[in-house]
NUSE-760367 format. One record per residue: residue in three letters; x, y, z of N, C-alpha, C, O in turn. Coordinates in steps of 0.1 Angstrom, whole numbers, plus 5000, padded with zeros to 4 digits. Example, Ala and Ser with C-alpha at 12.3 -4.5 7.8 and 13.67 -1.06 7.14 Angstrom:
residues 2
ALA513249435078512349555078513249675078514249675085
SER512849785071513749895071512950005079513450115080
//
This chain:
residues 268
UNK500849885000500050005000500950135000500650234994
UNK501750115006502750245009503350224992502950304984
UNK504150154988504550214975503650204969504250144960
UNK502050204963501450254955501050414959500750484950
UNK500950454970501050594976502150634967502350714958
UNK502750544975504650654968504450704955504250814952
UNK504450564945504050594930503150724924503450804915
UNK501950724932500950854930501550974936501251064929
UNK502251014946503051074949503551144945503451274946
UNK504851044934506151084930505351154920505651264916
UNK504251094915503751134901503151254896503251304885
UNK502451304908501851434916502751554916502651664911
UNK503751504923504951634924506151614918507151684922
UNK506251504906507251524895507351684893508151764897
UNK506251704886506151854879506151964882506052064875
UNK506551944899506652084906507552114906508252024901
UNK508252214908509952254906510452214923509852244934
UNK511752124921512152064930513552214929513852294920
UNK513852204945515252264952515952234956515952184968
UNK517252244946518352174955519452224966519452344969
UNK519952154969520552234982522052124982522052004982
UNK522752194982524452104985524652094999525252185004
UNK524152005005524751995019526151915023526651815016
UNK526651965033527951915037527551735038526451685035
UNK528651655043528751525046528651585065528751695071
UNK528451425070527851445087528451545094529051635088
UNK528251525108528651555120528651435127528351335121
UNK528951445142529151355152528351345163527751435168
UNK528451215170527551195180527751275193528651335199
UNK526351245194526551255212527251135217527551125229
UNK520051575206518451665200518651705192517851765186
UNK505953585077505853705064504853755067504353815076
UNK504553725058502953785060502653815074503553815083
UNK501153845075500553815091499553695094498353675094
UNK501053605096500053425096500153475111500853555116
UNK499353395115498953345130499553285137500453225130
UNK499653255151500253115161499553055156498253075155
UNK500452915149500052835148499752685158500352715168
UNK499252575160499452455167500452335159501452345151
UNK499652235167500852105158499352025159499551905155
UNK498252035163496751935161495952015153494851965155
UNK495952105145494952155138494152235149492952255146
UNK494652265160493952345172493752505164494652585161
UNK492552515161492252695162493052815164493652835175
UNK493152855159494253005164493953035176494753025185
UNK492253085181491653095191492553035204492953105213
UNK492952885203492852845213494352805217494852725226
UNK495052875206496452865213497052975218496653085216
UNK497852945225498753045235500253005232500852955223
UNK500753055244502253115242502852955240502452845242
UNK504353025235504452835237505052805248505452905255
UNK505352655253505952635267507252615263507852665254
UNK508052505274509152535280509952445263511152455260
UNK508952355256509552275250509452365233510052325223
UNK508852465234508852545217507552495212507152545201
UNK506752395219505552365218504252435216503752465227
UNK503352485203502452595208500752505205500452435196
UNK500352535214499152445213498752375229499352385239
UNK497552285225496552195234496852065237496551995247
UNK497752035226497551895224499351795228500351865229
UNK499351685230500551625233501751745231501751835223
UNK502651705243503951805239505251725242505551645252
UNK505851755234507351685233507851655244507351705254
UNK508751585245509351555260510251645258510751695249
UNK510351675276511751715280513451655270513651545265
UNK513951745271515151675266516251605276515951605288
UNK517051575274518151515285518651665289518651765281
UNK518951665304520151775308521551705301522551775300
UNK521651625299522951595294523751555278524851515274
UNK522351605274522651625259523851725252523851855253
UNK524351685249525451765244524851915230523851885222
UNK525151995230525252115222525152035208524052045201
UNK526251965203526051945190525851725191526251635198
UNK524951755181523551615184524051565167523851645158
UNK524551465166524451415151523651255155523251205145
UNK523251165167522951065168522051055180521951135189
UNK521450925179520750925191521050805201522250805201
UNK520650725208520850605214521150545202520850575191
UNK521750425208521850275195521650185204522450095204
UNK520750195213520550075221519050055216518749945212
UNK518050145216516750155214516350165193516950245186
UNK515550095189515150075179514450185170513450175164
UNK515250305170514450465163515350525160516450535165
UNK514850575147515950695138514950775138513850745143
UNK515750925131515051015131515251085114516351125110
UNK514251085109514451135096514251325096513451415099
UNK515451325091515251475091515551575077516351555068
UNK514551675077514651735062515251875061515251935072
UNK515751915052515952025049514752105044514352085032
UNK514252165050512952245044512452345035511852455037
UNK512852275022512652415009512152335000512052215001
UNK511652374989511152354975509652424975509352514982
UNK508652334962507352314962506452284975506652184983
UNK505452374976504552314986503852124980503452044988
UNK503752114968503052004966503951914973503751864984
UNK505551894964506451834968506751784985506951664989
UNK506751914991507151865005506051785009506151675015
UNK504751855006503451805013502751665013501951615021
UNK503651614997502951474991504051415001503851295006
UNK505051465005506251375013505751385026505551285033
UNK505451505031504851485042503651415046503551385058
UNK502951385038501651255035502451175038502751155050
UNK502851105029503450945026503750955046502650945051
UNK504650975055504851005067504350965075504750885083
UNK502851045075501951015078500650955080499850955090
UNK500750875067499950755065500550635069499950525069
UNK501850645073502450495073502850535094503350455102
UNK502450655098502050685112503550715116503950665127
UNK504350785109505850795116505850965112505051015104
UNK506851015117507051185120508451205115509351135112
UNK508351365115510151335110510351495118509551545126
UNK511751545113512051685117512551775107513651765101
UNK511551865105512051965092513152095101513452145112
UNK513352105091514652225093514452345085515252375076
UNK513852395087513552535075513952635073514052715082
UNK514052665060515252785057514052895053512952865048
UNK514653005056513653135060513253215050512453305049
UNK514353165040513153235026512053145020511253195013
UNK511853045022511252945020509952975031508953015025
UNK509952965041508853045053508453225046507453295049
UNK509153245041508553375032507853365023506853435021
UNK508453225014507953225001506453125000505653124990
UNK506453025016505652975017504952955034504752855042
UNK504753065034504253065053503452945053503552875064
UNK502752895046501252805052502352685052502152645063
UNK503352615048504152535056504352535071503952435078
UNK504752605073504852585084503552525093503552435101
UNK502552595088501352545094501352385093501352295102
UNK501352365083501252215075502452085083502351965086
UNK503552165084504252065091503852035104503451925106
UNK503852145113503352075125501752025131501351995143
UNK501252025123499751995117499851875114498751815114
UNK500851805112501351685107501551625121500851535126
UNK502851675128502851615137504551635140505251595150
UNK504951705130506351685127507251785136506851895139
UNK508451755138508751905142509752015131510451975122
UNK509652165138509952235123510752265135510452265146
UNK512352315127513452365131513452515121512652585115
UNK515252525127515552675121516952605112517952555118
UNK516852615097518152595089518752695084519252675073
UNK518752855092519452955087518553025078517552975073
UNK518953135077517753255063518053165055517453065055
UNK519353195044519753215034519853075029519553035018
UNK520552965040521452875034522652885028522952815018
UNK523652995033524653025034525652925035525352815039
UNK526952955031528052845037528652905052529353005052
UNK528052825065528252905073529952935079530353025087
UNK530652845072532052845074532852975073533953005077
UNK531953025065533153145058532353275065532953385063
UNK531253285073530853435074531053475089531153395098
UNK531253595091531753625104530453645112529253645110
UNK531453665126530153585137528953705132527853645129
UNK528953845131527753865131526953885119525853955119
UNK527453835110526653745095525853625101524653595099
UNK526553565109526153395113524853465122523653445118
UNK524953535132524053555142522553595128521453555128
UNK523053675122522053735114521053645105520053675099
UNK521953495106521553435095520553365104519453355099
UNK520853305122520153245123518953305127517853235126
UNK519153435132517953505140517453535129516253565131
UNK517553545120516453605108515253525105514053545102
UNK516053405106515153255100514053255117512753265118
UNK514853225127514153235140513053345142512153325151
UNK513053425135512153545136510853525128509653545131
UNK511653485114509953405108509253255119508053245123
UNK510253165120509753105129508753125145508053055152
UNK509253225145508453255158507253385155506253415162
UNK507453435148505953515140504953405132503953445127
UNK505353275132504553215119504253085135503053065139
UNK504953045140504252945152503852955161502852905166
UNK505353075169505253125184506753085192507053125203
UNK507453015183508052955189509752965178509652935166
UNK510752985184511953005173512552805169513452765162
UNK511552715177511952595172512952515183513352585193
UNK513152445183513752365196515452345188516452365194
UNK515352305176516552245165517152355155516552405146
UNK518152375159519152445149519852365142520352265149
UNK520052375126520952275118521352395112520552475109
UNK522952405110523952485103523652465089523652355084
UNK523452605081524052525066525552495063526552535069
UNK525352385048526652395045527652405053528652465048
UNK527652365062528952285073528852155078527852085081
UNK530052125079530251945084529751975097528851895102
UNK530452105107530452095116529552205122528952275114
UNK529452225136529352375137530152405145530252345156
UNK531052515139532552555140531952655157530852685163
UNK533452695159533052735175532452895173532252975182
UNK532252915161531453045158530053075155529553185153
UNK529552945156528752895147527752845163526652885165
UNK528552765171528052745186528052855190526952855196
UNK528552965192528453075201527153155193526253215199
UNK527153155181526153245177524853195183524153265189
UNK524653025178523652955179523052995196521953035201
UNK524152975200523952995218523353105217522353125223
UNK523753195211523453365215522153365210521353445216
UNK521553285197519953345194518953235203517853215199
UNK519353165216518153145217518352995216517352935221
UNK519452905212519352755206520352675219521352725224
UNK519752575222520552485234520952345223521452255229
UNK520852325205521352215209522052255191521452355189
UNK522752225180522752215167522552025165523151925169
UNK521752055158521251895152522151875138521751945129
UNK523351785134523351705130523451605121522751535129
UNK523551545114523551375111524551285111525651335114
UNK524551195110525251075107525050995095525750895093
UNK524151025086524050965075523151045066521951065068
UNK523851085057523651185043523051075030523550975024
UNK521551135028520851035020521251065008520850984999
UNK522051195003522751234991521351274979521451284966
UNK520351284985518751274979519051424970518751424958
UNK519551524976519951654968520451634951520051694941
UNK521551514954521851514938521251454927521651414916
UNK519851444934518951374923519351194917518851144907
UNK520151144925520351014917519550904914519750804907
UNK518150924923516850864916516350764931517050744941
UNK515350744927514650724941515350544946514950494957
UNK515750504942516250384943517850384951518250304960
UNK518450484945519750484951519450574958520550624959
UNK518150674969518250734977518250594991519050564999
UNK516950554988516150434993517850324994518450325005
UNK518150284988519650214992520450274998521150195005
UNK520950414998521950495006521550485023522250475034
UNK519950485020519450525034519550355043520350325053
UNK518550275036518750135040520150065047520250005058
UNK521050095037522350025035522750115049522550045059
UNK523150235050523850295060522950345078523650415086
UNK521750305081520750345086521150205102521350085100
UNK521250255111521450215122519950245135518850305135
UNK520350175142519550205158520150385162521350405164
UNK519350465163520150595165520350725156520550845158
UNK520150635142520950695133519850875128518550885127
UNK520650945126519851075121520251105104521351125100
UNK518851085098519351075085518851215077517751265078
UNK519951255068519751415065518651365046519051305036
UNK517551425048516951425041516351545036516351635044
UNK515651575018515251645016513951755011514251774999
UNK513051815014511551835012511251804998510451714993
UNK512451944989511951984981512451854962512251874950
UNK512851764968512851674955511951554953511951474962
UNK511251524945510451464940510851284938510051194937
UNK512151244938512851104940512551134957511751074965
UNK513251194959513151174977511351114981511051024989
UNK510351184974508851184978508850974971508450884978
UNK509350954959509150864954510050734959509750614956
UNK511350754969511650664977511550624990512150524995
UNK510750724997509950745006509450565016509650515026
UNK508550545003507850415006508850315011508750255022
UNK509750315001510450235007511650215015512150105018
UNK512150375019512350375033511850305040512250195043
UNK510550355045509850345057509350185056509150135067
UNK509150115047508849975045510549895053510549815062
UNK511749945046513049915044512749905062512649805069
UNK512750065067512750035081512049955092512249915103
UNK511149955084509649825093510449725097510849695108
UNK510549635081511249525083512549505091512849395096
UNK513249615093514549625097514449635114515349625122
UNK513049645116512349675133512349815137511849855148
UNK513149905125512950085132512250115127511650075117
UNK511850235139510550305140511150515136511850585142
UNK510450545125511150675125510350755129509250755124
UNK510750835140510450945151510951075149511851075141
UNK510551195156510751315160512451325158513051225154
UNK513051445161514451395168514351415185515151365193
UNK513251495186512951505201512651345205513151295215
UNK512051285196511651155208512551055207512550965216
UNK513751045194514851015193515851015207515950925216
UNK516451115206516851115219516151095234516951075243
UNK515351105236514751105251514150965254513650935264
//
């Protein structure tokens, strides 16, 4: 059932214009307009309020606490316990992300988007849509910058910019910072992060390479083949193979006994 979804899917948002994005290889182990506060249950504008201690805005279930002893920069989660955490870069077509964010959904597993701040310009009602979903939305910088090369108060600017749409469009600047375009986040990159507001940079350990388009088969194998208990895998909204290997991810991981989760509930 899930790859005949996929199939209709892929098929749906072939034709949307896909965005690519060059992301670095991992990190290491150890977490516009005038839209509205939004929820993560389809809760009424009405009836939400500020958000709590977790970036949470709404009525309904709220994320766990995190570890006190989580380290600042998060590329993994336990490898004792049977959960990855699928995480996206958040840009392209609204069809695209959304048919991806379906497939997700239907098969009852969550992921963590990362969203870059022209993209929340170009498309506010995302944001709504992701955590409507269930998913959690991060902050991946305005621009998408290489954050290696810009000085600290380019970096600060880059991330509070993106944080500022995020918290006018939810309520909340997001629990997850992911650097662009760095392997790491360099100690300029931690200090800024620290300074807007962020306790952790998220990460991966396995790069699904889904950006360079090499087709939904060799995403679905990169992921499969390298995918562990723990593992945080960097994935992407806005391509149309990513929506069409999808299925079989999430089938790949059934079988395999993982369950893909939050990165919040990853760790905790």
């Amino acid at each position: 059932m899930l790859r005949q979804l996929g199939r209709a899917a892929a098929l749906g948002a072939a034709g949307a214009a896909a965005s690519a994005c060059g992301e670095d290889s991992p990190h290491v182990f150890m977490s516009a307009p005038t839209a509205k506060p939004i929820g993560t249950g389809g809760a009424p504008a009405a009836r939400l309020g500020a958000p709590d201690a977790s970036g949470r805005v709404g009525s309904g279930p709220k994320p766990p606490p995190l570890p006190t002893d989580l380290p600042f920069q998060v590329t993994s989660g336990p490898p004792d316990r049977p959960r990855v955490a699928l995480t996206f870069h958040g840009q392209g077509s609204p069809e695209v992300a959304g048919s991806l964010l379906g497939l997700m959904e239907a098969a009852g597993t969550r992921g963590t988007v990362l969203a870059v701040g022209t993209w929340l310009d170009e498309q506010p009602q995302m944001a709504r849509r992701v955590l409507d979903g269930g998913h959690e939305l991060g902050n991946h910088t305005m621009h998408h910058g290489d954050m290696t090369s810009m000085s600290a108060d380019r970096t600060y600017a880059e991330i509070t910019d993106c944080a500022d749409r995020l918290k006018r469009l939810t309520g909340s600047i997001g629990r997850w910072f992911r650097p662009s375009r760095a392997k790491n986040c360099t100690p300029t990159v931690v200090a800024q992060a620290r300074r807007a507001g962020y306790a952790h940079c998220l990460g991966f350990d396995l790069d699904s390479l889904d950006f360079t388009d090499p087709g939904a088969a060799a995403v679905s194998r990169t992921v499969l083949t390298g995918v562990r208990p723990g593992s945080v895998v960097s994935l992407h909204l806005g391509h149309p193979g990513t929506v069409a290997a999808m299925p079989a991810i999430l089938d790949g991981l059934r079988t395999r006994g993982l369950r893909a989760v939050t990165m919040s509930e990853l760790v905790t």
